[in-house]
C-alpha positions, 0 to 999 in steps of 0.5 A, spaced: 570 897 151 570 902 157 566 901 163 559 904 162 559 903 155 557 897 150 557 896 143 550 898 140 547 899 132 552 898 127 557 897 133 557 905 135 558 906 142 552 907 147 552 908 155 549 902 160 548 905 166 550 901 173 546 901 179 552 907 182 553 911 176 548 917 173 545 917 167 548 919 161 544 926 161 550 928 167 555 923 166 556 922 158 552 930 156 554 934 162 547 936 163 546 939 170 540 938 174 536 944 176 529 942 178 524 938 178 516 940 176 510 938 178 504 939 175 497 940 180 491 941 180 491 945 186 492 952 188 499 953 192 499 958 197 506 961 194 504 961 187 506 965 182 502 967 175 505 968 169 500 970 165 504 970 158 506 962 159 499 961 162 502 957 168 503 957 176 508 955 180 509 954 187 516 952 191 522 953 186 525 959 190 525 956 197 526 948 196 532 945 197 531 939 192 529 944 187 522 942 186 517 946 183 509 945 182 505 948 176 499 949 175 498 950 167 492 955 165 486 950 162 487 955 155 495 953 156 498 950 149 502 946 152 503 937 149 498 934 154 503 930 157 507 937 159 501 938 164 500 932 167 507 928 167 512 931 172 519 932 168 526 933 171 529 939 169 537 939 166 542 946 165 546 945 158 552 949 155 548 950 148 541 949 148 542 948 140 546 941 140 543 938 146 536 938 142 540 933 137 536 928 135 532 929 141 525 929 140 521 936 142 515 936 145 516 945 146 521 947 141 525 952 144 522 959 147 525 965 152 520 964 157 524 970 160 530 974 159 536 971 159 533 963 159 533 959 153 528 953 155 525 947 150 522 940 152 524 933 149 521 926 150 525 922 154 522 914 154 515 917 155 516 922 160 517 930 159 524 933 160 526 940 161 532 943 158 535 950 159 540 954 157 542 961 161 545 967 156 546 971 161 550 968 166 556 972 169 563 969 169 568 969 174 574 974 172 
């Protein structure tokens, strides 16, 4: 057994994280962070509306940590728990085998061009995966 790792159900291998590791979404998936969104009831100075997901969101060009704050319009069709839970944010390779076995609270969607974005459930709390298509390569 390798350090990390403990045999789980039917002796499959499963992550077990220390105090100085990441979690399995970094470590073991190679899920990279990208921001952190807070929903608010308040209104933010340098929010943004995007009528056609029905949020508002404040702080994510300007925040070093990469917090952004969201407002979801009252007539938004999002699980309640997406309004009112903030959820870390996490960029995949292939939105598609990251959804695996994962329980999705937003299916997969194009919130924009180029963005490919859905929600799971993580141990009760909502997390946000994003795939961008359209990233350029280095030559």
């Amino acid at each position: 057994m390798s350090e990390g790792r403990e045999n789980g159900p039917a002796g499959a291998s499963v992550y077990v994280r220390r105090d100085d590791e990441p979690p399995a979404a970094i470590a073991v998936e190679g899920w990279r962070y990208h921001h952190m969104g807070i929903p608010t009831r308040v209104p933010r100075p340098d929010e943004v509306h995007v009528p056609e997901l029905k949020i508002h969101v404040a702080g994510f060009e300007s925040s070093p940590c990469g917090i952004q704050w969201t407002r979801i319009d009252e007539d938004a069709p999002y699980a309640e728990i997406v309004m009112t839970v903030p959820h870390v944010a996490f960029e995949v390779d292939d939105l598609e085998a990251a959804l695996k076995g994962k329980e999705i609270l937003t299916p997969p969607n194009s919130p924009s061009a180029g963005v490919l974005v859905a929600i799971i459930l993580d141990q009760g709390a909502p997390v946000e995966l994003l795939q961008f298509t359209n990233r350029k390569t280095a030559a």
